[in-house]
N, C-alpha and C positions, 0 to 999 in steps of 0.2 A: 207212094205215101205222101211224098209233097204235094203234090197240087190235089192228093185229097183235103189236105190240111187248107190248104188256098179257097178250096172250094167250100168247107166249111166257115170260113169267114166268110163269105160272100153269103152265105143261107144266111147265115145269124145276122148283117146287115141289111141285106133285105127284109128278115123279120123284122125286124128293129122299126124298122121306114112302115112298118104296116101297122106298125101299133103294137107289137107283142108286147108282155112282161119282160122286162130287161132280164132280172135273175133267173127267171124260168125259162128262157130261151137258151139262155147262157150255158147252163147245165144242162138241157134238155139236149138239145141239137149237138152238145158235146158230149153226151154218154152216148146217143145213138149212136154217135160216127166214131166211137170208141170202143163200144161192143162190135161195131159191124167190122172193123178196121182191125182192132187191137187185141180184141177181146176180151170175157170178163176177167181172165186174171191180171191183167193191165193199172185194173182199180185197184188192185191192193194196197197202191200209194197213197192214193186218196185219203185216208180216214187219218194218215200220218200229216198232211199238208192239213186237210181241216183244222186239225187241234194246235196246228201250229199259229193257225190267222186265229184261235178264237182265245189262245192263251197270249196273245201279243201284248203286251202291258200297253204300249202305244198307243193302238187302236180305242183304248177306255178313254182316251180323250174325246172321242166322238160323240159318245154319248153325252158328253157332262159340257162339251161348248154347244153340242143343239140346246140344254135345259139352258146354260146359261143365257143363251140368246131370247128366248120361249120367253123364258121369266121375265126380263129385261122388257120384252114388248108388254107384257101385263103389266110393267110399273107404270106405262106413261111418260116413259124417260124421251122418248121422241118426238111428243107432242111439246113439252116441255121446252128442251131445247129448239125446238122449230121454231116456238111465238119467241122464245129468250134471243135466239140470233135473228131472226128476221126485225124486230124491232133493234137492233143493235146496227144493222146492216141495211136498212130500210130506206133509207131517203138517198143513199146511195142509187146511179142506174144499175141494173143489175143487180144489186145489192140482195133479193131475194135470192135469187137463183145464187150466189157465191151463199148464202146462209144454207141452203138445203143439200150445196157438196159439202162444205161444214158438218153439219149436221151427218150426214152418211159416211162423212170419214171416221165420226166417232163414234158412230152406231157399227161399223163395220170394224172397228179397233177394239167394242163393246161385247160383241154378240158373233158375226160375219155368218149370221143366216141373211140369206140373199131376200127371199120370198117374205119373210117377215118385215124386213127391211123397206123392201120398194112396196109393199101395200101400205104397211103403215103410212111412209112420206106421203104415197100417191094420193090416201084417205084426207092428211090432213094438207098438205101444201098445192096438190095441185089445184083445186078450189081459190085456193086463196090466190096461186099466182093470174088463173085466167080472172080473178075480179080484180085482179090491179092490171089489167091489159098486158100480161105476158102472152106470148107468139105460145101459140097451143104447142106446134112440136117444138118447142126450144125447153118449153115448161117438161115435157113428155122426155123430152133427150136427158135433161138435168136428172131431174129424179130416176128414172131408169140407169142410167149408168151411175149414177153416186148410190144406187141401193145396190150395186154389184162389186161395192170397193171391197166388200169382205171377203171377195176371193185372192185380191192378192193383199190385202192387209192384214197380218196377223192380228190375232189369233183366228188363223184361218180351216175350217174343214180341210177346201183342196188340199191344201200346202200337208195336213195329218196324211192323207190318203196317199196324195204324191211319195212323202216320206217313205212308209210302209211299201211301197210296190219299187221304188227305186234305192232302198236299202239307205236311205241318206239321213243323217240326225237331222229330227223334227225341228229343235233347235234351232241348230244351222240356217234352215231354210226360214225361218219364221225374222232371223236378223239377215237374212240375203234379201228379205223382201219389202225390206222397210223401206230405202231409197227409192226402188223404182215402185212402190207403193205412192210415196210421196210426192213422185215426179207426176206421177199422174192428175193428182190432187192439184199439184200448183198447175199444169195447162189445164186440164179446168176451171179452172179460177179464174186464169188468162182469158182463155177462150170467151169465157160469159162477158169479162166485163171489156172485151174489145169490141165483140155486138153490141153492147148496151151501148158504147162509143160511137161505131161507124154507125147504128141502127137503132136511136133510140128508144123509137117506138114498139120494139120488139122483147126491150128489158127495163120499161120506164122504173122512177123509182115509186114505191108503196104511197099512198093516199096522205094526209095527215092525218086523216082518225085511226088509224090501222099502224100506224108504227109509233103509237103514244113513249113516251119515257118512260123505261122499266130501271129502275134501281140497283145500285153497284149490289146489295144485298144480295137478290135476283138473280146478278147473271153469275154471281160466283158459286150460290146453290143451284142451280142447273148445271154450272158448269164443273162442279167440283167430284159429284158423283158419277160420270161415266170418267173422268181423269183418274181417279182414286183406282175404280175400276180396274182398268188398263195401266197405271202403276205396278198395282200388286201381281195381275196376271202376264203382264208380259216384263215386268221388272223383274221379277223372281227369276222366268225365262233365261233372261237375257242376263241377268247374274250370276248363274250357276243356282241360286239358290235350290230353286226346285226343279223338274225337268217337267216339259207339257204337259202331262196327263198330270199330279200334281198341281200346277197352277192352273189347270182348265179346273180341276175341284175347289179349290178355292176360289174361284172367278164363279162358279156354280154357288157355290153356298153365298158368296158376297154379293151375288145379282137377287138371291133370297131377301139379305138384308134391306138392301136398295130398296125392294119392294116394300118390303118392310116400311122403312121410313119414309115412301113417298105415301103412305098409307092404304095404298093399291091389292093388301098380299088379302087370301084370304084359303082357307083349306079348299075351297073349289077353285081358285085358281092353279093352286099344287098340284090338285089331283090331276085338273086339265092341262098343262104343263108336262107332267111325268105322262099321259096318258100321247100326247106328242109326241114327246123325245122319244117312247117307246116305238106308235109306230113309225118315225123317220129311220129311227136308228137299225131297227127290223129290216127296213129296205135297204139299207145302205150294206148289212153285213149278208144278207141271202143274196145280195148281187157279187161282193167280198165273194162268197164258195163259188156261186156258179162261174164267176170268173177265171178260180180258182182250178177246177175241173177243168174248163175253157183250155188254160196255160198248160197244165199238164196233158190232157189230151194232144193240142195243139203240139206240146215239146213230142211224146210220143210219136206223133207222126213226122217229127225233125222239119216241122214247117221254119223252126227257127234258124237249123242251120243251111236251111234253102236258102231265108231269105239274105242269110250275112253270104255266102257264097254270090246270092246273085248282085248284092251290091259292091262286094267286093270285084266283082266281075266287070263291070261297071267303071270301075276303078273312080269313085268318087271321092272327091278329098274332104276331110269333116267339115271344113264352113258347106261343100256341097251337098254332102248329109245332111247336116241341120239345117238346111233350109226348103230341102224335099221334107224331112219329116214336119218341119213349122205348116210348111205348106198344105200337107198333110191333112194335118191338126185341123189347121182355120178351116176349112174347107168343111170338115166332117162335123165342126161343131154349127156348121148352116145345119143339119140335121139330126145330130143327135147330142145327149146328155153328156157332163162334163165327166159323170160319174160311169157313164157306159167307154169314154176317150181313155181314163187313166184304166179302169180295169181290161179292156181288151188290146187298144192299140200300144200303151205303155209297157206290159209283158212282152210283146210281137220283138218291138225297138229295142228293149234291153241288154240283152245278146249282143246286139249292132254296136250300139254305144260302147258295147265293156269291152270288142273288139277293137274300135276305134281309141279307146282308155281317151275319151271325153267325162271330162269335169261332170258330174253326174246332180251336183248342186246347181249351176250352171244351169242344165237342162230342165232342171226342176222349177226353177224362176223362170224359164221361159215357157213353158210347156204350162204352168201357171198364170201366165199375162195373157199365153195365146187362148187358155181356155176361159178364160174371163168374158173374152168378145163372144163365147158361146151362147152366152144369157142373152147377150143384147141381139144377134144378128140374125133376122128372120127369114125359112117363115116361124122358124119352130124355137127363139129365143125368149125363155123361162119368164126372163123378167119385163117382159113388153106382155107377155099373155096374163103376168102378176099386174102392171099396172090399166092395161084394158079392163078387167077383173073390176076396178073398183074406181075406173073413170067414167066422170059425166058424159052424159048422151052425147054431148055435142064433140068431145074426142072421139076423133076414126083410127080406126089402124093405119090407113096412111099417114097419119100425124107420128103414131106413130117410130113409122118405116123410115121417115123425113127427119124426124127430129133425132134421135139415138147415130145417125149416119158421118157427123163431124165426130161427134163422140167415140166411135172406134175407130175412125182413123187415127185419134190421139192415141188411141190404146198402142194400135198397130206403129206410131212413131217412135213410142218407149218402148216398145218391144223392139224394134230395129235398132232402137239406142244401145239398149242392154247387150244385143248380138255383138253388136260393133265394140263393146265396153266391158265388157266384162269383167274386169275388176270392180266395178261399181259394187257388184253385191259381194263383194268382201272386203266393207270399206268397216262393216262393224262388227267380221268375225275374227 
């Protein structure tokens, strides 16, 4: 029965790698080998664990941070702030490239949709920086990795999903990952303007016609509505006042407003917005079951307490666990999705972990950082495929491969930070 269960994750990997539907693999490949294996009255748990992920109050936060994110890209709020800090940042070297990590840390503090995120930048900044002679992959590396801050920045998807599959208050995790959220943001920041230093031809500063004087008025109205924003949705959070799925609603109805007052809103943008978030959120929860089926099948056949036996066997000590499973992770995210890593591999692990009684928040801020380099790391990373998508002819995909490469080494430094530190994310629970 184990190494059926073994052999079952292997088919559903290899599908995976061949292009199948995530959710339809998911549950497919795991009923067959659960009629074949288990048999049909095996399912009769099934329809009990459904109603449990679809009655989850938690989970309604998914829906209402993809509109809010959606909405937010229809007001122009990142067009906005781009021209607002790059003329603030401009005559500086580097000074572009630190305004568009700016800019993506509060778009992803805003919104933390990935794909909306790094198109949008890519649409408006990366033009603008290769005409002030920025290094194509330095411009490529910036905007790719600062449109991917909203996975460990709250209010983050991963971090909802994570929660739900690893039993841990959404909460919690959304104030464990502000620090090494931040940490990341300031070597960033380092990073650009050490290049624009040792290399300056690489991050010169912006032209003089192109970073004219914009007005204290200006930078405080751009600056005021994505802050406002991210007060009320992650203050409320972070105060007791309201719990996630509540201030993702009001982050939803208040990214309405936004739009509202940048005069962007309009009943066709609503419709197409809601017509969005419906099909994202569609994919996110058919992948939710079949993973679902997946986990149980998978428990069925005791693949779970194979695997704790044979690591126990093993006699591995947790730092050598966690660093097989980190290991794991980074590796699987060269090929596949961050949302097929928490629903298949995150189940497998769990067991593991509750045996080893490791900090299960802990796990969740790192298993969050490490999946963050998913987007970026090729051949098959989200947000390099999002900004080719809407780069000029004269960016290659080597640009690129090259340019996003210092970029996750930083990721992969604060993630080795946080292993080594852990206290860090419970510096504001």
């Amino acid at each position: 029965m184990e190494w059926i269960a073994l052999l079952m994750v292997a088919l559903i990997f290899i599908l995976l790698v061949f292009g199948f539907p995530v959710a339809f693999t998911l549950a497919g490949v795991s009923t067959i080998v659960g009629l074949l294996a288990l048999g049909p009255e095996f399912f009769n748990f099934l329809p009990s664990r459904i109603m449990g992920i679809m009655s989850n109050y938690v989970l309604l936060a998914v829906p209402l941070f993809i509109f809010m994110g959606i909405m937010l890209e229809k007001s122009g709020l990142a067009a906005t702030l781009l021209e607002t800090m790059a003329r603030i940042f401009g005559k500086m070297g580097g000074g572009l490239g630190v305004s568009v990590i700016i800019v993506g840390t509060m778009l992803a503090a805003s919104t933390g949709i990935v794909g909306a995120t790094v198109v949008t930048m890519g649409l408006i900044s990366l033009p603008s920086m290769i005409k002030s002679n920025y290094n194509i992959p330095l411009s490529t590396g910036i905007i790719a990795s600062s449109g991917t801050l909203g996975q460990i920045i709250p209010p983050s998807i991963v971090l909802v999903l994570l929660g739900s599959v690893l039993n841990v208050t959404v909460g919690d995790l959304f104030k464990a990952a502000v620090l090494p959220g931040a940490f990341i943001v300031l070597c960033y920041i380092i990073y650009v303007l050490v290049i624009a230093k040792v290399k300056p031809n690489l991050a010169p500063p912006m032209e003089g016609n192109e970073r004219e004087k914009v007005s204290v008025k200006k930078v405080i109205i751009a600056l005021l509505m994505p802050i406002v924003l991210m007060v009320i949705v992650l203050g409320s959070i972070f105060s007791g006042i309201a719990s996630p799925t509540e201030a993702a609603a009001v982050g939803a109805f208040g990214a309405i407003i936004l739009t509202i007052i940048a005069g962007k809103f309009s009943w066709k943008s609503l419709r197409e917005t809601s017509e969005q978030t419906t099909r994202l959120t569609t994919m996110v929860f058919f992948i939710l079951l079949g993973a679902t089926t997946f986990s149980l099948v998978f428990r069925g056949l005791r693949g779970d307490d194979f695997i704790l036996h044979l690591i126990q066997g093993a006699n591995l000590t947790e730092v050598q666990l966690m660093v097989f499973i980190m290991l794991i992770v980074f590796l699987l995210g060269f090929f596949i999705d961050f949302v097929e890593i928490i629903f298949i591999i995150v189940p497998i692990i769990l067991p593991v972990l509750q045996a080893y009684e490791i900090d299960l928040l802990w796990v969740g801020i790192l298993l969050a950082l490490n999946l963050q380099t998913s987007f970026l790391t090729p051949p098959f990373g989200f947000s390099l495929f999002y900004l080719k998508g809407v780069a000029p002819p004269e960016v290659k995909t080597k640009h690129l491969y090259t340019g996003i490469t210092p970029f996750i080494i930083i990721q992969v430094v604060v993630l080795v930070g946080v292993f080594l530190y852990p206290e860090i994310i419970r510096f504001l629970i």
